[in-house]
Backbone as CSV, one residue per row, in Angstrom:
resi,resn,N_x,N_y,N_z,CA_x,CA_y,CA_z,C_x,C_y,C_z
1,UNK,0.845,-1.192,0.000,0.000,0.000,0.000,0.880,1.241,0.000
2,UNK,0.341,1.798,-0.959,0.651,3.849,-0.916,0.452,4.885,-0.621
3,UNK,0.540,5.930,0.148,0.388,6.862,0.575,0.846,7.881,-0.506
4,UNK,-0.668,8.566,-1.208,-0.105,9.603,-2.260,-0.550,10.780,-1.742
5,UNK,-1.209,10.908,-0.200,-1.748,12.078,-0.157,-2.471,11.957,1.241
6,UNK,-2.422,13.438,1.916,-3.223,12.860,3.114,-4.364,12.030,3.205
7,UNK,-4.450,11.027,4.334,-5.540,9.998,4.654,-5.823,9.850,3.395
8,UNK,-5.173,9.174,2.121,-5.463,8.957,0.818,-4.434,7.772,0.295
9,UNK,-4.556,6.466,0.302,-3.664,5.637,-0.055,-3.896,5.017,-1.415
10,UNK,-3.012,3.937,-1.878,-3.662,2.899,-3.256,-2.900,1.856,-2.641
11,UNK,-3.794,0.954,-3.341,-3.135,-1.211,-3.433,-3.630,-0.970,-1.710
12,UNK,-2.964,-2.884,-1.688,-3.826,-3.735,-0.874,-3.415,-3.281,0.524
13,UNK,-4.168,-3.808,1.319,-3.825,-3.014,2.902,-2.443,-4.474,3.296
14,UNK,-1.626,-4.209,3.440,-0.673,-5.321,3.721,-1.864,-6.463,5.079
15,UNK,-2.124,-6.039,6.051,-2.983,-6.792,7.447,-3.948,-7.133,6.815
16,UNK,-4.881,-7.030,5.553,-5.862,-7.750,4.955,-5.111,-8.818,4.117
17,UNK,-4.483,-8.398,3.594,-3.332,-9.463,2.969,-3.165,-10.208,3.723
18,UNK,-2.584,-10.095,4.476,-2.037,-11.127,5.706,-3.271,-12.166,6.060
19,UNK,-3.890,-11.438,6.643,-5.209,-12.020,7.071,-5.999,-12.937,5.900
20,UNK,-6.412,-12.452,5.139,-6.753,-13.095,3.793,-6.006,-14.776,3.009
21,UNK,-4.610,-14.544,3.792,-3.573,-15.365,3.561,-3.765,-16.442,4.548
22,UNK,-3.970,-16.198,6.104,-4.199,-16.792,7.004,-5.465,-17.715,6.856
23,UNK,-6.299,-16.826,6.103,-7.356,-17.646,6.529,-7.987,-18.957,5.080
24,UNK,-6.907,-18.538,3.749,-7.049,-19.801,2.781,-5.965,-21.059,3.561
25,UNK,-4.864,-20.532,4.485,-4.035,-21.687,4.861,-4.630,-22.219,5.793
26,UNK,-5.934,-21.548,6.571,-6.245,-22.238,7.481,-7.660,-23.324,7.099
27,UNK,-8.138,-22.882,6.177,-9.038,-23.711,5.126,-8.243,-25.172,4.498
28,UNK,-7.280,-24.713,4.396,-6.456,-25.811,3.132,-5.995,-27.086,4.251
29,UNK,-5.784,-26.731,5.635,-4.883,-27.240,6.544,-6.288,-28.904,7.297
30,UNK,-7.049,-27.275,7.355,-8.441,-28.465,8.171,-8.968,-29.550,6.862
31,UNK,-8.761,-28.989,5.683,-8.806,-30.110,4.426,-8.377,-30.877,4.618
32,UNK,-7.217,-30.483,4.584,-6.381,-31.706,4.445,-6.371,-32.615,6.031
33,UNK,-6.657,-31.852,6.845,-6.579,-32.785,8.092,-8.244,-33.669,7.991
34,UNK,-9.066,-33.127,7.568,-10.343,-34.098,7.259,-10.358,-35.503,6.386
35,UNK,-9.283,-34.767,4.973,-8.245,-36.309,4.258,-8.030,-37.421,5.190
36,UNK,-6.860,-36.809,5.759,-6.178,-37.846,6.835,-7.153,-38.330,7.673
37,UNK,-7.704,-38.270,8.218,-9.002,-38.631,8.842,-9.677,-39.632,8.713
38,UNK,-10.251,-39.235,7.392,-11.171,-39.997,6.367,-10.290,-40.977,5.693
39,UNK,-9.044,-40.980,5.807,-8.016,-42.444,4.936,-8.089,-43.421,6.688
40,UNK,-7.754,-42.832,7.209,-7.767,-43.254,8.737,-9.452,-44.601,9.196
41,UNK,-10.102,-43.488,8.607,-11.774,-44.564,9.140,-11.791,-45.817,8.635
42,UNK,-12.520,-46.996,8.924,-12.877,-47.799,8.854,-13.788,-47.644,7.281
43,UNK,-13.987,-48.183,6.424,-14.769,-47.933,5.018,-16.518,-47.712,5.665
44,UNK,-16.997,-48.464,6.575,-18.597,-48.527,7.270,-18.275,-47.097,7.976
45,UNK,-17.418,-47.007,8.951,-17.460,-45.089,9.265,-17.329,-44.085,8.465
46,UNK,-16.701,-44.593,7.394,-16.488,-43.170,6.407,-17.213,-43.189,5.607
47,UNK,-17.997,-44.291,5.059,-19.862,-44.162,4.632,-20.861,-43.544,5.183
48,UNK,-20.947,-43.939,6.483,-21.741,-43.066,7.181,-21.015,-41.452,7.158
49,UNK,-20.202,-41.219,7.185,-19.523,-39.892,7.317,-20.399,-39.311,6.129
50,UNK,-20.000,-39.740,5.315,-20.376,-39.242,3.814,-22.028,-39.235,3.487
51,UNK,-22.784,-40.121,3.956,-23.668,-40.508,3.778,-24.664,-38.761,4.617
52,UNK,-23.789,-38.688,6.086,-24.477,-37.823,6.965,-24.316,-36.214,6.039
53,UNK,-23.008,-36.334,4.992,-22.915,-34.911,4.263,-24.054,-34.509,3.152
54,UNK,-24.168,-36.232,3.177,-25.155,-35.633,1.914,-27.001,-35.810,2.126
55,UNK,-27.533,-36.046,3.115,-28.711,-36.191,3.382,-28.876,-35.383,4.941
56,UNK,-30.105,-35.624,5.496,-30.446,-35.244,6.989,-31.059,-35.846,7.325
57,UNK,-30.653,-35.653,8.691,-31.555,-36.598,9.856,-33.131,-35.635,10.339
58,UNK,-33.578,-36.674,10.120,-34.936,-36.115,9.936,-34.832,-35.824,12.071
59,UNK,-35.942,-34.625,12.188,-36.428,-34.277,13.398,-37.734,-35.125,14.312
60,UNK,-37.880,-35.695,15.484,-38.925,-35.419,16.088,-39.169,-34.448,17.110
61,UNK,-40.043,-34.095,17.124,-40.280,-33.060,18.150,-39.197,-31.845,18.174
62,UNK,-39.051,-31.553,16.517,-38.161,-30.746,16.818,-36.736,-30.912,17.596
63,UNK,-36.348,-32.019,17.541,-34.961,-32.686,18.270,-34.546,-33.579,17.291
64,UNK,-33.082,-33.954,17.090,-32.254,-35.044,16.279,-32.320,-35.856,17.212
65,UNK,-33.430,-37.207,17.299,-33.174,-37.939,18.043,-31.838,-39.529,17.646
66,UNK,-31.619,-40.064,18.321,-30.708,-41.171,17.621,-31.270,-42.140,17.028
67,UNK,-31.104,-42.426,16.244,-31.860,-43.257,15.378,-31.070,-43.668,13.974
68,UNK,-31.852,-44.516,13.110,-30.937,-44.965,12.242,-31.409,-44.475,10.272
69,UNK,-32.285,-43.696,10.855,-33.038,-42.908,9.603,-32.124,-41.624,8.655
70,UNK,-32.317,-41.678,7.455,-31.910,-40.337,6.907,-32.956,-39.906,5.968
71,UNK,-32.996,-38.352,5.374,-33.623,-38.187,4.638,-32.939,-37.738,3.401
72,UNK,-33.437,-37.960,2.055,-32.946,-37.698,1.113,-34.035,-36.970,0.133
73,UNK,-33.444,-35.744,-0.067,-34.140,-34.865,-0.892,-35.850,-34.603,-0.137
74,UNK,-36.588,-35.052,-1.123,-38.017,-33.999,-0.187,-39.140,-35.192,-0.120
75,UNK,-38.709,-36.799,-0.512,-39.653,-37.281,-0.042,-39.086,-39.166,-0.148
76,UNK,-37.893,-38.732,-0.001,-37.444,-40.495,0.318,-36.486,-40.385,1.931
77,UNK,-37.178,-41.948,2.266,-36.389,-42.268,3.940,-36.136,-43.052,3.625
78,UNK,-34.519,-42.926,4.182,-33.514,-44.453,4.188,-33.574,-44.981,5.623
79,UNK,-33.317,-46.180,5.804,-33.154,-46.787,7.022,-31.982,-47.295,7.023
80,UNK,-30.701,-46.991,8.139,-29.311,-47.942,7.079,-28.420,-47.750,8.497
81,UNK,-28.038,-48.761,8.462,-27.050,-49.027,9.938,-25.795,-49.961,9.786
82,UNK,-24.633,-50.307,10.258,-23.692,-50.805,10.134,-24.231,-52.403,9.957
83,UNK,-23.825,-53.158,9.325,-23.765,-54.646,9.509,-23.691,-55.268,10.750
84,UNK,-24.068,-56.293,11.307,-24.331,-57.369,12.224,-23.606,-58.375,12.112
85,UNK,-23.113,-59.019,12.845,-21.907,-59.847,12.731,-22.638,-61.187,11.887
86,UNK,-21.446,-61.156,10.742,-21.334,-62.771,9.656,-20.759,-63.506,10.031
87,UNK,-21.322,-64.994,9.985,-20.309,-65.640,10.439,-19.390,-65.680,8.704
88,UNK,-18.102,-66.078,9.310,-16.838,-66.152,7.888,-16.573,-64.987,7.524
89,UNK,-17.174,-63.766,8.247,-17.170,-62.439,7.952,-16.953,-61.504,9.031
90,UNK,-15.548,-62.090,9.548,-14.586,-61.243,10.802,-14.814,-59.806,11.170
91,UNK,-14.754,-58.750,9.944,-14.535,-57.656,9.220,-15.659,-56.838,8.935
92,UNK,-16.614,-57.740,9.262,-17.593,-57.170,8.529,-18.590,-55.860,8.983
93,UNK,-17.963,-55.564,10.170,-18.858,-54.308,10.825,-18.000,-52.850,10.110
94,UNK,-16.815,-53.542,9.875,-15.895,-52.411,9.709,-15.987,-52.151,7.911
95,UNK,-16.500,-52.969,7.245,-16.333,-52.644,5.388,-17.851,-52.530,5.209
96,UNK,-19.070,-53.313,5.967,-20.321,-53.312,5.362,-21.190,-52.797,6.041
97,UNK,-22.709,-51.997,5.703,-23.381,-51.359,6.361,-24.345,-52.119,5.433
98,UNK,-25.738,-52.073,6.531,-26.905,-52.727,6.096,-28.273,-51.803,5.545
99,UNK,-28.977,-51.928,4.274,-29.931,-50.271,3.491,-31.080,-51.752,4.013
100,UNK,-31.362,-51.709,5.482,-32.898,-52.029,6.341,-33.591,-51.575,5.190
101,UNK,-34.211,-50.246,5.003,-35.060,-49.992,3.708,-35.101,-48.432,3.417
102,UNK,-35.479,-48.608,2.028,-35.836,-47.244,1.424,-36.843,-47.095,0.739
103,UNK,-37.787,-45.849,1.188,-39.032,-45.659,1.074,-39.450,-44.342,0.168
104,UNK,-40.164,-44.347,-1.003,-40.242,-42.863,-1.591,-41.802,-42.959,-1.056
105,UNK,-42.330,-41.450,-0.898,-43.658,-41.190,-0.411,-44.129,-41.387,-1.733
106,UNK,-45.629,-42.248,-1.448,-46.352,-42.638,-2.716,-46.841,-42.086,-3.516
107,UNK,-46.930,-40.287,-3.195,-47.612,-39.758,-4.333,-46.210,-39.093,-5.429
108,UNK,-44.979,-39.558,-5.068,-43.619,-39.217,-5.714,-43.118,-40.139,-6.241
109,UNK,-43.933,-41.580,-6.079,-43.386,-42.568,-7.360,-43.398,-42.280,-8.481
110,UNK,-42.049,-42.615,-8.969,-42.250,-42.395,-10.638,-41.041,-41.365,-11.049
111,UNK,-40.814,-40.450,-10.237,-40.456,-39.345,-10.109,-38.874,-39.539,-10.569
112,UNK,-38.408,-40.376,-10.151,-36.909,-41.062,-10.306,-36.274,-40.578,-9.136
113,UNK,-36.638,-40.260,-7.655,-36.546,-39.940,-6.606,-35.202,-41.683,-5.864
114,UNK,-36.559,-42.405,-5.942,-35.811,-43.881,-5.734,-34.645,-43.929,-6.314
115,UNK,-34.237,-43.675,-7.502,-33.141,-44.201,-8.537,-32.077,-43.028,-7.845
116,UNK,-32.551,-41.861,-8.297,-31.048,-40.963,-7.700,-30.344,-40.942,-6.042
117,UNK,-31.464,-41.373,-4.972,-31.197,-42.168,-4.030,-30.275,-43.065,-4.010
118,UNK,-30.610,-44.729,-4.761,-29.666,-45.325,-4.969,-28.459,-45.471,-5.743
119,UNK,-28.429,-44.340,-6.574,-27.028,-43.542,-7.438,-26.390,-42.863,-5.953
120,UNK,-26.827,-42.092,-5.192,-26.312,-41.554,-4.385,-25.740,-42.697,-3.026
121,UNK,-26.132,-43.703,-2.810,-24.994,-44.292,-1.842,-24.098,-45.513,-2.443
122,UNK,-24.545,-45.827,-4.265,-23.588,-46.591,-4.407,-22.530,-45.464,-5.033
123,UNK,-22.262,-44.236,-4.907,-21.287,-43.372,-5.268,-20.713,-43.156,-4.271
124,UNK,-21.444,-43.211,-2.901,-20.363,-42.792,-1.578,-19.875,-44.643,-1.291
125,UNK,-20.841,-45.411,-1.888,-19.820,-46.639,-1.605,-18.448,-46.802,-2.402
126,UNK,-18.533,-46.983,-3.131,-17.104,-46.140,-4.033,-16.261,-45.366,-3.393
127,UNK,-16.472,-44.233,-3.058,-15.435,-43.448,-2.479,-15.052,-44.272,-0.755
128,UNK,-16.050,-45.030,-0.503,-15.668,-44.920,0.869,-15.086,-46.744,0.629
129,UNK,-15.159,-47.339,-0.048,-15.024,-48.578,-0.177,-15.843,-49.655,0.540
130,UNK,-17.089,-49.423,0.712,-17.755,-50.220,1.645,-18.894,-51.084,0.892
131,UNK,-18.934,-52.065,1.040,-19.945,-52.798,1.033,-21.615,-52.502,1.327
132,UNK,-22.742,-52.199,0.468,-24.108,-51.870,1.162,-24.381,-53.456,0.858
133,UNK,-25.262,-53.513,1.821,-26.041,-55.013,1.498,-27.769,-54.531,1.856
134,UNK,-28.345,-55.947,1.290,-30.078,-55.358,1.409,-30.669,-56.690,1.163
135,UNK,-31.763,-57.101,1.912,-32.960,-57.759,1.432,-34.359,-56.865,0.398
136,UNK,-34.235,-57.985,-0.916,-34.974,-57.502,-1.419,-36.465,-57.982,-0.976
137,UNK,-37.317,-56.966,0.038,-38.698,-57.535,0.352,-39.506,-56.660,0.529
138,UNK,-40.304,-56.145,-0.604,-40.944,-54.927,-0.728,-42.047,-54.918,0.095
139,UNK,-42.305,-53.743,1.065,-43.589,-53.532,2.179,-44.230,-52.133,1.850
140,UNK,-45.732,-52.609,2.128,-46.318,-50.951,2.606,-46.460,-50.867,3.605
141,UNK,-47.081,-49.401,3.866,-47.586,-48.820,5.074,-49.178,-49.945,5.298
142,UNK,-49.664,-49.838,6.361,-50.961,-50.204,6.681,-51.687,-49.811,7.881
143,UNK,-52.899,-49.031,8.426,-53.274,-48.938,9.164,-54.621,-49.515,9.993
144,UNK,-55.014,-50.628,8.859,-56.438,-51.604,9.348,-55.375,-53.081,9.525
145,UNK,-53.848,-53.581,9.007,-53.387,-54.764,8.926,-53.797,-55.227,7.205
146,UNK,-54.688,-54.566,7.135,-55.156,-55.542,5.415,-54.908,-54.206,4.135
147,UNK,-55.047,-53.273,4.612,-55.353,-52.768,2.733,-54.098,-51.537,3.018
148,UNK,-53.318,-51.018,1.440,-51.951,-50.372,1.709,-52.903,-49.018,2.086
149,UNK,-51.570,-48.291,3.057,-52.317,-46.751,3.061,-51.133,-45.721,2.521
150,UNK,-51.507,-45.238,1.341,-50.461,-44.147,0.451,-49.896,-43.385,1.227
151,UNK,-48.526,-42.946,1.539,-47.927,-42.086,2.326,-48.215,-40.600,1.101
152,UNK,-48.661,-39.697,1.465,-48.812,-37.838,0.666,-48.062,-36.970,0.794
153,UNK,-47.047,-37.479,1.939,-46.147,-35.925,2.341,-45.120,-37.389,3.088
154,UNK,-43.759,-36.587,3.007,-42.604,-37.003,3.787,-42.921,-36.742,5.599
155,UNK,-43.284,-35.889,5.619,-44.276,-35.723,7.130,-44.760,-36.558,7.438
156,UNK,-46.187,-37.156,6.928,-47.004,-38.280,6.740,-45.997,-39.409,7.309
157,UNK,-45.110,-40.028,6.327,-44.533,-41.176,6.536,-43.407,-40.800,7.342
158,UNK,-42.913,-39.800,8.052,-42.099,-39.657,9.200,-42.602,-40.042,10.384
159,UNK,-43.929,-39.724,10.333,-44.636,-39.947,11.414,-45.703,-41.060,11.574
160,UNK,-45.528,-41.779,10.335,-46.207,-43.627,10.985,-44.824,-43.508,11.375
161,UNK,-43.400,-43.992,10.555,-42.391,-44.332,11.709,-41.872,-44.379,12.589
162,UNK,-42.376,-43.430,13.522,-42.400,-43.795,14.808,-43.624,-44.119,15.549
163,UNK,-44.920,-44.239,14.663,-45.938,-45.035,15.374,-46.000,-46.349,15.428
164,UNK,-46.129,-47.038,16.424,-46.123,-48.639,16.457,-47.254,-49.276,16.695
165,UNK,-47.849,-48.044,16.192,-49.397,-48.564,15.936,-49.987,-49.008,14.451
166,UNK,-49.438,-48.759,13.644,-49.150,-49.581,11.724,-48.393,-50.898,11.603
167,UNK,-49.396,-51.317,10.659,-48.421,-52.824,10.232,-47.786,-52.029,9.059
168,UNK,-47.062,-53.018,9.063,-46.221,-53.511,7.519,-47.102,-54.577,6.881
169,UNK,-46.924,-54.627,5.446,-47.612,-55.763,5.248,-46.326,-55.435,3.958
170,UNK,-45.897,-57.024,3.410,-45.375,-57.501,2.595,-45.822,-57.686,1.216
171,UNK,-45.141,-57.219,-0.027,-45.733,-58.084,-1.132,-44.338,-58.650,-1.907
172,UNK,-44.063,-59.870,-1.117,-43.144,-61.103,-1.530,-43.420,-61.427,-3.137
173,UNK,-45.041,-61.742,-3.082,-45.184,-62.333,-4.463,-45.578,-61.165,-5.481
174,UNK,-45.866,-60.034,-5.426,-46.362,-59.278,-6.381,-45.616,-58.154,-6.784
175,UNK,-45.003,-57.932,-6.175,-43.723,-56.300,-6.149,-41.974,-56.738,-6.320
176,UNK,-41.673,-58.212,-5.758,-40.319,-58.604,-5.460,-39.650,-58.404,-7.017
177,UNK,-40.158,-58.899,-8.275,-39.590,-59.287,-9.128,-39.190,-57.593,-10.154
178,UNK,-40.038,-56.769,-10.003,-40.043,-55.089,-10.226,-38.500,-54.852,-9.054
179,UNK,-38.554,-54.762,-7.731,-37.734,-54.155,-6.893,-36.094,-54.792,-6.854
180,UNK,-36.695,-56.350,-7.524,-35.163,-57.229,-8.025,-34.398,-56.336,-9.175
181,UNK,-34.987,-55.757,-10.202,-34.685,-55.413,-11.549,-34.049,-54.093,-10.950
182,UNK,-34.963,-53.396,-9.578,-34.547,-52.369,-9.968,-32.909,-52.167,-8.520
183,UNK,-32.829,-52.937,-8.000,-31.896,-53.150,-7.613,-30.406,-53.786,-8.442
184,UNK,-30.896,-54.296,-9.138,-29.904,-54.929,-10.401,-29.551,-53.745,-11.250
185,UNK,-30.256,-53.238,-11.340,-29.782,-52.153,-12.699,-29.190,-51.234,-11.551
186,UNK,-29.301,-50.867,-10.103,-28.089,-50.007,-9.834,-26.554,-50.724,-9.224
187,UNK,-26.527,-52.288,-10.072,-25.424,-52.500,-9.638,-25.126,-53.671,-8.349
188,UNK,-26.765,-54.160,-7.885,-26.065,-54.941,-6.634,-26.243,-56.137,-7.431
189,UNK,-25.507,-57.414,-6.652,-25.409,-58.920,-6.952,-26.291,-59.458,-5.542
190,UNK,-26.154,-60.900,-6.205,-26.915,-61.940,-4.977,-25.751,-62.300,-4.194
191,UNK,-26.062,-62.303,-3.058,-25.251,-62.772,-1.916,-25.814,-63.170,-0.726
192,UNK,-25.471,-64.257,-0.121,-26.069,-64.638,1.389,-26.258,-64.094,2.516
193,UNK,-27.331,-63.694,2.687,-27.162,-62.582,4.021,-27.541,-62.998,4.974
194,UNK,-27.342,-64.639,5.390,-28.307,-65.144,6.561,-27.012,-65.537,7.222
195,UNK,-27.919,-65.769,8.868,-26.535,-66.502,9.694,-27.050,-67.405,10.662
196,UNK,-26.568,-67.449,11.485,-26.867,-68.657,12.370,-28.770,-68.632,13.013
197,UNK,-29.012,-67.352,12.781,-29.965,-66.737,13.345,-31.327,-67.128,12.836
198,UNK,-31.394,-67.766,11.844,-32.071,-67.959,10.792,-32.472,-69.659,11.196
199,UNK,-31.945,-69.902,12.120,-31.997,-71.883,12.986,-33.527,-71.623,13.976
200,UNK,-33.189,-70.273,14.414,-34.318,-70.465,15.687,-35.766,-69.951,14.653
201,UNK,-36.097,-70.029,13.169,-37.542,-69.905,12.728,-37.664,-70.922,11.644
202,UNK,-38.676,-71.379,11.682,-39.327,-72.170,10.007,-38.615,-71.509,8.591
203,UNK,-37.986,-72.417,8.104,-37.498,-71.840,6.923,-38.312,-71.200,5.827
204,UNK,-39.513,-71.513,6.112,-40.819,-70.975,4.797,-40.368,-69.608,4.876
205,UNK,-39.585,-68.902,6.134,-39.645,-67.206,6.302,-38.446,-66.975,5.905
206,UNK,-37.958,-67.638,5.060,-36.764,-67.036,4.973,-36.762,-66.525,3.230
207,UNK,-36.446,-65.919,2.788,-36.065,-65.347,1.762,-35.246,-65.999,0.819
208,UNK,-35.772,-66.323,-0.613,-34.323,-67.132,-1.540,-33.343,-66.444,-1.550
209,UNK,-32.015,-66.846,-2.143,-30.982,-66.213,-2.601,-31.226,-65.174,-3.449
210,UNK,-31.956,-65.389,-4.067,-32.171,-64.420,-5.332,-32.877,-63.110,-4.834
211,UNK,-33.105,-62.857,-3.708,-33.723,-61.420,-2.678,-32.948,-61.136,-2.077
212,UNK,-31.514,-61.629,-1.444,-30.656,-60.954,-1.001,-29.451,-60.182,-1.641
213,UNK,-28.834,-59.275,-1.699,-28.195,-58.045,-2.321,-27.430,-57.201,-1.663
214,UNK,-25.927,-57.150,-2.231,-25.086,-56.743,-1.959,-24.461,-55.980,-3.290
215,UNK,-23.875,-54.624,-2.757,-23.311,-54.088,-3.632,-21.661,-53.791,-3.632
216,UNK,-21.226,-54.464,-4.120,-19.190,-54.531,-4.595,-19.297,-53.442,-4.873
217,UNK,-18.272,-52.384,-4.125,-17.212,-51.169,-4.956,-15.990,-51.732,-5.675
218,UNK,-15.694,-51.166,-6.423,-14.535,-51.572,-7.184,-13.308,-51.176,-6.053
219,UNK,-13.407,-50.319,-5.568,-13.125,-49.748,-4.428,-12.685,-50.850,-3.103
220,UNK,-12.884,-51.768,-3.571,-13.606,-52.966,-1.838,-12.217,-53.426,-1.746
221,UNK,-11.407,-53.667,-0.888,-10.243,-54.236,-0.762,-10.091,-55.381,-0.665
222,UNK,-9.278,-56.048,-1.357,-9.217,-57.415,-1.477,-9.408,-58.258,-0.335
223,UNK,-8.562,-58.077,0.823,-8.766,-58.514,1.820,-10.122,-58.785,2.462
224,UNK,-11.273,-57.844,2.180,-12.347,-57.768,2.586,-12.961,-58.616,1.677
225,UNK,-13.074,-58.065,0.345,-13.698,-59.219,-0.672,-13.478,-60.700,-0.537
226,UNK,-12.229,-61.308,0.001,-11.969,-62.798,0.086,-13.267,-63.122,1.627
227,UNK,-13.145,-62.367,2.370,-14.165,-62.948,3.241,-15.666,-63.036,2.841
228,UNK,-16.017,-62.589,1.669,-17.721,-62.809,1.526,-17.251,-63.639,0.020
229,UNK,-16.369,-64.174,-0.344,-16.285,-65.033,-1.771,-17.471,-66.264,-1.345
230,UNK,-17.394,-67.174,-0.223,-18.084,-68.328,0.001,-19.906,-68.014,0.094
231,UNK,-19.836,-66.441,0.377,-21.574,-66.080,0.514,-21.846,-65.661,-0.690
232,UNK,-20.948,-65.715,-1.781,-21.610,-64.861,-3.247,-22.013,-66.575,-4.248
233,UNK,-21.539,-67.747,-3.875,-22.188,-68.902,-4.543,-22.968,-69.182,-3.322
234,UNK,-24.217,-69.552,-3.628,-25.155,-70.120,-3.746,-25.651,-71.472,-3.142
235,UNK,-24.171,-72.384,-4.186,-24.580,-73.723,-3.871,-23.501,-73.758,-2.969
236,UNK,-22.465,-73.065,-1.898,-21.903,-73.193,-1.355,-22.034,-72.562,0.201
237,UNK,-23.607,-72.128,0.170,-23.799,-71.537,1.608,-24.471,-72.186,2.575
238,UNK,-23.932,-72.800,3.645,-24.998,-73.522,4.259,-26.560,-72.669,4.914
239,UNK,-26.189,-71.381,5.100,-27.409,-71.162,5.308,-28.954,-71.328,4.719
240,UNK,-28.483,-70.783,3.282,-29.554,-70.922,2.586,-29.726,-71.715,1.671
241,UNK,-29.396,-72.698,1.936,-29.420,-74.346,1.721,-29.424,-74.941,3.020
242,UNK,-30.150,-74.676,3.737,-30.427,-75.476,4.760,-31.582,-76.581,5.105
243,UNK,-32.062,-77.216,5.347,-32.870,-78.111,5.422,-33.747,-77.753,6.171
């Protein structure tokens, strides 16, 4: 800076400079310390990391309560929590997280709401290297037990979910083979998602192979991938070939 004349200067104030300087190195520094960080996490923590940047946790009562819900855009809820211990699958809390379910409000079907949803966490699975897995078993809302009731607003269906006064009701036979396709076309495969747990009910409840779904990042580290090789055949799982 110049002084050409009383209380009359030109160019930059040197202390805005400075300051100005301070505060891109101090931007660039917490970057890069968020990097390190994020190489540091577990692939299931740094999904969720990513997952929490790009959606919200929906409110009750005006409070973030804990819970395992997100919202995406203005009328789909994910349900999605870390994996549960596999057996043959040591690792598995730390590379795989489980998509419980995802729901678009019924008067927004169609919309391609669902689809950019599931573009959006098999892209943070990628970056984060993690494994999503899913049962394919399509449900509605219900409030008599027998006939579906259309969710109209993201409100609406925020708030059966925490009433435990609605059934679910299932359509195994009429919706599965639509929600298979459309899980396939973003990329997941069949894989075994049952475990020991699956001994203490009647097998009629259990789900074929061909409804369970997992999605590979290219991303997935080898090490991790060799532990689910024996759950991606079929004729080699005792669970779901069980008697």
């Amino acid at each position: 800076m110049k002084q050409i004349g009383p209380s009359l200067f030109v160019g930059d104030d040197p202390y805005i400079c400075w300051q100005a300087a301070e505060i891109v190195e101090e931007s660039r520094r917490r970057n890069l310390d968020r990097e390190i960080r994020a190489k540091c996490q577990p692939p299931s923590d740094r999904f969720l990391s990513l997952l929490n940047e790009r959606t919200t946790k929906p409110k009750k009562y005006g409070f973030v309560v804990d819970h395992p819900y997100f919202r995406f855009g203005d009328d789909t809820l994910i349900s999605l929590h870390k994996t549960d211990g596999l057996t043959g699958v040591p690792d598995c809390k730390k590379f795989m997280v489980h998509l419980e379910s995802i729901y678009v409000v019924d008067v927004a079907r169609g919309s391609g709401s669902g689809t950019r949803c599931m573009d959006m966490l098999t892209e943070i699975a990628e970056q984060a290297g993690c494994v999503v897995d899913l049962f394919c078993n399509p449900f509605v809302w219900s409030c008599d037990g027998r006939n579906h009731y259309a969710m109209e607003s993201f409100e609406q269906l925020w708030n059966v979910v925490f009433d435990d006064k609605w059934d679910v009701l299932y359509h195994r036979d009429t919706q599965y083979e639509l929600t298979k396709f459309f899980y396939r076309r973003s990329g997941f495969v069949n894989m075994c998602l049952y475990d020991e747990w699956v001994y203490q009910r009647d097998k009629s409840e259990d789900l074929p192979f061909e409804q369970q779904f997992v999605y590979l990042p290219t991303s997935l580290k080898p090490e991790y991938r060799q532990q689910l090789e024996m759950r991606l055949k079929n004729d080699g799982c005792e669970f779901c070939n069980r008697l």
